[in-house]
C-alpha positions in Angstrom: -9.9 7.2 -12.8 -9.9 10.2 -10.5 -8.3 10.6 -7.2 -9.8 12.4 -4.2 -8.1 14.5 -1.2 -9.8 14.3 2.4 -8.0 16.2 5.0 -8.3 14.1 8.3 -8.3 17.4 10.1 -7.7 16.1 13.7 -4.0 14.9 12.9 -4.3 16.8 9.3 -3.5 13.5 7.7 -4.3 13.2 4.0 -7.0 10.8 2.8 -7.1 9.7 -1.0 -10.1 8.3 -2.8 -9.3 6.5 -6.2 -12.6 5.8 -8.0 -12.0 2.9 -10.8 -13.9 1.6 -13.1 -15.8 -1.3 -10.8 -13.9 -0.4 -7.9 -13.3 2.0 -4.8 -9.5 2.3 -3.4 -9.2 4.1 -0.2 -5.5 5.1 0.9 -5.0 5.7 4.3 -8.3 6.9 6.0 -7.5 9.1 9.1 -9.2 10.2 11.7 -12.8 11.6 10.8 -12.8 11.2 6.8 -15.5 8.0 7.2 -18.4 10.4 6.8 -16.9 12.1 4.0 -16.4 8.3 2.2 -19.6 7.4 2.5 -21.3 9.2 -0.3 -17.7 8.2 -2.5 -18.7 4.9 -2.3 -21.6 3.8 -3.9 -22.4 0.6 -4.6 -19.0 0.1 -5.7 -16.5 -2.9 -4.4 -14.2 -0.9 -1.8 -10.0 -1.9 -1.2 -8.5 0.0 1.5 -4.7 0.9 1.1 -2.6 1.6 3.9 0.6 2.8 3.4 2.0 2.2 6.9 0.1 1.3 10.4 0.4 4.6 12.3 -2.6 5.8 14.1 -3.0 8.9 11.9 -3.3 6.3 8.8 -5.7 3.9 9.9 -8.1 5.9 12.7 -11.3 5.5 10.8 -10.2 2.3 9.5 -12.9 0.3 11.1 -15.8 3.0 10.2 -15.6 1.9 6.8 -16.8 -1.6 5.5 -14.5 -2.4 2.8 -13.9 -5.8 0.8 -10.1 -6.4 1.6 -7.1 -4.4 4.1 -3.6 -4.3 2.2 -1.0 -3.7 4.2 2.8 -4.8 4.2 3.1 -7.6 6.5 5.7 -6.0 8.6 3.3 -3.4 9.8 0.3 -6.2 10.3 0.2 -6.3 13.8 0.3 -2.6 14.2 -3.8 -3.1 13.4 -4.2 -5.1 15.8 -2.1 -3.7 18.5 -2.8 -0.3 19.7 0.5 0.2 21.6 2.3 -0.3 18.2 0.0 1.7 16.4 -0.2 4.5 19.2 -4.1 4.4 18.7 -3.5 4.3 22.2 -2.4 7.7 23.1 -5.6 8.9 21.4 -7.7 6.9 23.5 -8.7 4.4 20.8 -8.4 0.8 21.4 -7.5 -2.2 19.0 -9.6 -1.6 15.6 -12.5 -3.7 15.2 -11.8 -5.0 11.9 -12.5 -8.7 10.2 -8.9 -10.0 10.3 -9.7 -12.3 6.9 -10.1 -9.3 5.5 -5.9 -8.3 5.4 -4.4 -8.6 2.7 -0.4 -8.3 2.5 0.4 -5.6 -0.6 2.1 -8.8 -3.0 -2.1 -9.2 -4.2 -1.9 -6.0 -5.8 -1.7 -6.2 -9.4 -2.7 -4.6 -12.9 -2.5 -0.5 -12.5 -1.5 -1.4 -9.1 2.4 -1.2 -8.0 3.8 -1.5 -4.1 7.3 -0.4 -3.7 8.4 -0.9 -0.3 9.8 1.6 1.5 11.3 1.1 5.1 12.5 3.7 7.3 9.5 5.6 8.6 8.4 1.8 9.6 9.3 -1.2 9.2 6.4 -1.7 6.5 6.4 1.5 4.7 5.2 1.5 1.6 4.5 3.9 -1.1 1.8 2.9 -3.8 1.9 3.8 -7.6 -0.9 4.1 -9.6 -0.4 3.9 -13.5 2.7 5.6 -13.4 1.4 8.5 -13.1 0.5 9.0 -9.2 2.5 8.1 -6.2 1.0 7.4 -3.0 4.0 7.7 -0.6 2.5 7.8 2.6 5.0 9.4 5.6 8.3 8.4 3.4 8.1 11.5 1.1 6.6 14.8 1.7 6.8 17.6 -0.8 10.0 19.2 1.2 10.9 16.2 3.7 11.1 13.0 4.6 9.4 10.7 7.2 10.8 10.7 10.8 12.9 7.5 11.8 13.0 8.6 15.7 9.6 6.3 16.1 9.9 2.8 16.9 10.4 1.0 13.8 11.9 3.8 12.0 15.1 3.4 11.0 17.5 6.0 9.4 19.8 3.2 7.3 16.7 1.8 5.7 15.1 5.2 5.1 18.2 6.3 3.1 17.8 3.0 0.8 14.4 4.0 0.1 15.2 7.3 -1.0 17.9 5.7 -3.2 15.1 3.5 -4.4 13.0 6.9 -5.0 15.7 8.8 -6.3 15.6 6.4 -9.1 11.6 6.4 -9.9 11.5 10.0 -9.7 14.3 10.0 -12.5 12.8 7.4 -14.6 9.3 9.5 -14.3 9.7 13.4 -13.7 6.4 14.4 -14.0 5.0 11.6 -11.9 2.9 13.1 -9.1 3.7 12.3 -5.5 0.6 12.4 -3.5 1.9 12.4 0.2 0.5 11.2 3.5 0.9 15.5 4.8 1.4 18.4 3.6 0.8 19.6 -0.6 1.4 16.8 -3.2 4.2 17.4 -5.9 6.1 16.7 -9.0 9.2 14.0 -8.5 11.0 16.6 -10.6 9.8 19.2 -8.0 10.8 16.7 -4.8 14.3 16.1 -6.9 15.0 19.4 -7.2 13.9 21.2 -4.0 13.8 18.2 -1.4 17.4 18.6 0.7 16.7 14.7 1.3 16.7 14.0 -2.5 19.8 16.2 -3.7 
């Protein structure tokens, strides 16, 4: 297994591409990153992981043709409703994507592990791979959190999930957090210089 970086460069959202075995999983594809994809790809079966339904997370979502959408269903209708999503404000209407194609993140299985994290949205989630990476997404940056200003966010929630966090990152110090902006880091790094997580 390797994982991939893409900076989507027009909201300087970050992209990850984990290449399994039989499989292609694609977290969060922002704005411009479908060309980069494309060669990724192959011939391989391709998931698409979307750790919340922000516009920055899901722009180039229906460039790519992909075998299943997992999202938490609390952030469902934010594909399918620019206003929610704010594709809006960047021109973009709703995404054309095969609805039968979403998935809600309770499929995921095997290496796979959704912890749901509320507070950015209402469907935040952060994805862990193998204990060993942590896809988190807009709840955890290397030296923040997520805002909770935004419709949907809530700051009661967002502390829970940080409990929630707080915990992992204890149980697995070296586990690397891979987030939706800014550098990736250690959760021994995040515990120890994130003023959210002392």
């Amino acid at each position: 297994m390797t994982v991939k970086r893409l900076l989507a460069r027009a909201m300087d959202e970050n992209c990850y591409v984990v290449e399994e075995e039989e499989r292609v999983t694609i977290i969060d594809p922002g704005c411009g990153v479908s060309a980069e994809l494309l060669p990724l790809v192959g011939r391989k079966k391709v998931r698409v992981l979307l750790t919340h339904g922000h516009a920055d997370h899901i722009f180039d979502l229906d460039k790519i043709v992909s075998d299943e959408i997992v999202i938490h269903e609390l952030d469902r209708n934010m594909l399918i409703d620019p206003e929610r999503s704010f594709l809006y404000i960047f021109g973009k209407e709703a995404l054309l994507i095969e609805e039968a194609k979403i998935r809600t993140t309770e499929i995921l299985d095997g290496q796979w592990k959704c912890f749901h994290t509320p507070g950015h949205t209402e469907g935040s989630c952060c994805f862990l791979y193998g204990k060993k990476q942590l896809f988190s997404g807009d709840t955890v940056f290397s030296n923040s959190i997520g805002r909770t200003d935004l419709p949907g966010g809530n700051e009661i929630e967002m502390d829970r999930s940080i409990q929630r966090l707080r915990q992992l990152f204890n149980e697995l110090p070296n586990l690397r957090v891979l987030p939706g902006h800014g550098p990736e880091a250690t959760a021994q790094d995040i515990l120890r210089e994130n003023p959210f997580f002392r």
